[in-house]
C-alpha positions in Angstrom: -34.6 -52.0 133.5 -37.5 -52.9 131.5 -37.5 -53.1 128.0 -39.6 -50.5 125.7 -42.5 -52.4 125.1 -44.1 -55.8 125.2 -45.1 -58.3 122.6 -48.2 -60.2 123.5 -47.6 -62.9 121.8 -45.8 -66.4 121.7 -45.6 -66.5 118.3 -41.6 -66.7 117.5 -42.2 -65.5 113.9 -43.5 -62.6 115.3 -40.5 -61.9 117.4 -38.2 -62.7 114.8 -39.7 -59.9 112.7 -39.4 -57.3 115.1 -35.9 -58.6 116.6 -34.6 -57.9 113.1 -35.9 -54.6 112.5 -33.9 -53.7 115.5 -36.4 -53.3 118.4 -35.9 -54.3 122.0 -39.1 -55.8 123.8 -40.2 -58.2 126.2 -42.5 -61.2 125.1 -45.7 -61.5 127.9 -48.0 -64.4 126.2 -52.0 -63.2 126.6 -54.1 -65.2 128.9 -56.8 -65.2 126.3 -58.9 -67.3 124.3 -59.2 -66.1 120.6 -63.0 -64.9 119.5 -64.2 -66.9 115.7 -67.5 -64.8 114.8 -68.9 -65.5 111.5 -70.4 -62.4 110.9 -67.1 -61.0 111.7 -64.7 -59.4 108.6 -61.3 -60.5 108.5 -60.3 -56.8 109.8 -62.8 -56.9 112.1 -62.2 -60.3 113.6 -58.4 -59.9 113.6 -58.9 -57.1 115.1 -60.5 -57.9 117.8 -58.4 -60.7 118.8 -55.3 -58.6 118.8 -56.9 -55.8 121.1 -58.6 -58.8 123.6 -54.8 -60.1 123.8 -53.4 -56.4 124.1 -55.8 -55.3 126.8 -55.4 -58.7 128.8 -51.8 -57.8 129.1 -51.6 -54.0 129.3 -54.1 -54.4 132.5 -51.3 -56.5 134.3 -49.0 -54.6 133.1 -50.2 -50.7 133.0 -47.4 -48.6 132.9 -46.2 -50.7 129.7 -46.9 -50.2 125.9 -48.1 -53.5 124.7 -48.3 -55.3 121.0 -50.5 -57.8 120.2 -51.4 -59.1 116.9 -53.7 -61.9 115.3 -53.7 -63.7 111.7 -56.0 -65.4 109.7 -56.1 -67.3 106.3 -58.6 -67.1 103.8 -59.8 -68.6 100.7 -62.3 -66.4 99.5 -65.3 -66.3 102.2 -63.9 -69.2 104.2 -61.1 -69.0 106.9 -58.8 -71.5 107.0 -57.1 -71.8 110.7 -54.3 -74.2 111.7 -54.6 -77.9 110.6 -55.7 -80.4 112.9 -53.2 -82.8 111.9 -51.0 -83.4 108.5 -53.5 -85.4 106.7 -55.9 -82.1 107.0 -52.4 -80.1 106.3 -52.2 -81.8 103.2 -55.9 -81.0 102.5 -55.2 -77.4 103.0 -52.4 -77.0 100.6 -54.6 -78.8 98.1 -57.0 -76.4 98.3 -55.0 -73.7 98.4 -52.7 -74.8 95.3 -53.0 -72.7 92.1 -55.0 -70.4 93.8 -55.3 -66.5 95.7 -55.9 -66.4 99.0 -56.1 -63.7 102.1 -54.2 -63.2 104.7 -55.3 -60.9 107.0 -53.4 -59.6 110.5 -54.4 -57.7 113.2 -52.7 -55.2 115.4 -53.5 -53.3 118.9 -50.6 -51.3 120.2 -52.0 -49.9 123.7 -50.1 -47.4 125.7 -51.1 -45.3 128.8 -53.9 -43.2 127.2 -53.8 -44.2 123.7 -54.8 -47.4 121.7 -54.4 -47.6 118.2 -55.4 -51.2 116.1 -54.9 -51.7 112.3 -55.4 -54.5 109.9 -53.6 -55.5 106.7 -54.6 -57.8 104.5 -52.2 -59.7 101.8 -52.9 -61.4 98.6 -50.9 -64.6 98.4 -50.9 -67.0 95.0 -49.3 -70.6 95.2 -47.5 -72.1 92.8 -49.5 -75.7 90.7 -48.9 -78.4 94.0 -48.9 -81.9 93.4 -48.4 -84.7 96.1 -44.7 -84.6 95.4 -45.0 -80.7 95.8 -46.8 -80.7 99.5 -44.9 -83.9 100.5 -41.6 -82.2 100.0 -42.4 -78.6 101.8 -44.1 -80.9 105.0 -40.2 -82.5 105.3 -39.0 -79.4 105.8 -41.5 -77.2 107.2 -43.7 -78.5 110.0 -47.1 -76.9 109.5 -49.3 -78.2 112.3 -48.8 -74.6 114.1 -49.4 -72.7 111.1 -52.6 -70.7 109.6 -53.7 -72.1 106.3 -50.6 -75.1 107.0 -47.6 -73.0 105.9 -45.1 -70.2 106.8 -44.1 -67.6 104.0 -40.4 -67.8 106.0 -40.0 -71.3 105.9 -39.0 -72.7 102.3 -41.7 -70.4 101.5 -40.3 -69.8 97.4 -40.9 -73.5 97.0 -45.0 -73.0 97.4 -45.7 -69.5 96.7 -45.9 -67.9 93.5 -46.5 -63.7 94.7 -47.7 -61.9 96.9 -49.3 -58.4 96.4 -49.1 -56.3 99.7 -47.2 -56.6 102.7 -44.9 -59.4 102.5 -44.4 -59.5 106.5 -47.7 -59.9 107.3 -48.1 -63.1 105.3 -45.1 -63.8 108.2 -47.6 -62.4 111.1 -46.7 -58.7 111.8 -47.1 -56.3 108.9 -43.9 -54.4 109.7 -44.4 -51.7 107.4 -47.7 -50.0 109.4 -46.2 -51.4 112.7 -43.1 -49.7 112.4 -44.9 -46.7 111.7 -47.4 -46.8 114.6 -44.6 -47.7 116.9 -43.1 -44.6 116.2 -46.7 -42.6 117.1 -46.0 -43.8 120.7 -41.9 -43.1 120.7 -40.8 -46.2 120.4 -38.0 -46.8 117.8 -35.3 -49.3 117.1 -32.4 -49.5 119.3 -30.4 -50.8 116.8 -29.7 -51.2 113.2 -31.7 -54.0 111.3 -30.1 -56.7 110.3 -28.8 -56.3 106.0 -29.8 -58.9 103.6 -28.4 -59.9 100.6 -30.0 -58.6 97.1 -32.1 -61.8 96.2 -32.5 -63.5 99.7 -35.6 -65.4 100.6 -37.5 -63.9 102.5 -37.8 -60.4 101.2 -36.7 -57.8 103.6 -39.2 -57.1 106.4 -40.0 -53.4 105.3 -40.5 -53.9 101.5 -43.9 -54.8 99.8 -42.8 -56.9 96.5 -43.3 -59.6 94.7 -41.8 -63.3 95.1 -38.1 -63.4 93.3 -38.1 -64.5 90.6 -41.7 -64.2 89.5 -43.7 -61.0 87.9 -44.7 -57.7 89.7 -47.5 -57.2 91.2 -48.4 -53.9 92.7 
C-alpha cells in the first residue's frame, strides 16, 4: 500500500521534520536542476524551485500528492547558497556573525486537481563568532551541505542568538503552514508526534519562539 503522500526531496532534515510530527510518506528525490534568477524574490525564487521539483514528480507519479520544498539564505540582498568548501564555510559564518539574516523556504503541495505553494521567510541573528567560535561548531557539524554553512538542528544554540518566525523553516520545512496545508488535501498524521522536553534544543517543530535562553522576539 502506498503511503499518503510523497516528499520530493532528499533532504533528511526535511524528513526528520515531518517523521516527527507524525506523518507517513514516501521520499521520491526530483530529477530537477534548481533555477537562481536574480531578479527573482526570495518567495518567488523558492517558490519556484519547490513547484519545478513537485511537478517533476507528481507527473511520474499522478495519482500521488506530492511535497516539495526549497531554501535559501540571505544576508540582506545577497543569497548565500552552500559553501564550496570549509575555507569558504568559514567565510560565511564570518559574515554572517553578529548579524540578521533571511531564510526563506518554499513549498508546492500538488494533488490531483489542486496545487497550492507558500513561502515563509525567518529572521535568524547569530551570536559574536570568533575563529575559536566557527572552528568549534565545523567539529561537530559538517556544513558543506548546508545553505548559508550551518543547520539550526545541529548544535544550532552554540551560533544562534534568535530567531523571529518559524523556527522549522530555518530547519527546511516551515511545519506550522505545512501542517496546515496538508490538512487542505486530507492528509493528517498517522501518529502522535514525538514530546519533547520543556527546554530542549531544538524547539518543538510547531512553535514559533525565540532561542532558549535569549529575549523574545515576536
Amino acid at each position: 500500500m502506498a503511503s499518503p503522500f510523497i516528499l520530493a526531496s532528499n533532504s533528511p532534515r526535511r524528513r526528520a521534520l515531518l517523521a516527527e510530527a507524525g506523518y507517513e510518506f514516501e521520499v521520491i528525490a526530483p530529477a530537477v536542476s534548481e533555477v537562481a534568477v536574480a531578479y527573482l524574490s526570495l518567495r518567488e525564487l523558492t517558490t519556484a524551485n519547490a513547484t519545478r521539483k513537485a511537478l517533476a514528480v507528481s507527473r511520474i507519479h499522478l495519482s500521488r500528492i506530492v511535497l516539495a520544498a526549497d531554501t535559501l539564505v540571505a544576508l540582506q540582498a545577497e543569497v548565500i547558497g552552500k559553501p564550496r568548501d570549509l575555507n569558504h564555510a568559514r567565510v560565511i559564518l564570518r559574515r554572517l556573525s553578529g548579524r540578521t539574516h533571511r531564510v526563506c523556504t518554499g513549498v508546492c503541495i500538488v494533488g490531483l486537481q489542486t496545487k497550492i505553494s507558500f513561502a515563509e521567510i525567518s529572521e535568524v541573528r547569530f551570536y559574536k563568532l570568533n575563529e575559536s567560535a566557527i572552528a568549534n561548531y565545523f567539529r561537530v557539524v559538517n556544513p558543506i551541505d548546508k545553505a548559508g554553512a550551518y543547520a539550526a538542528q545541529g548544535n544550532g544554540q552554540s551560533i544562534i542568538e534568535s530567531v523571529e518566525g518559524s523556527f522549522t523553516n530555518v530547519i527546511g520545512l516551515p511545519m506550522e503552514r505545512t501542517t496546515e496545508v496538508l490538512a487542505q488535501f486530507g492528509l493528517q498524521p498517522a501518529k502522535a508526534s514525538r514530546p519533547r522536553l520543556p527546554g530542549s534544543w531544538p524547539p518543538p517543530a510547531r512553535a514559533r519562539v525565540s532561542i532558549p535562553g535569549t529575549k523574545t522576539k515576536r
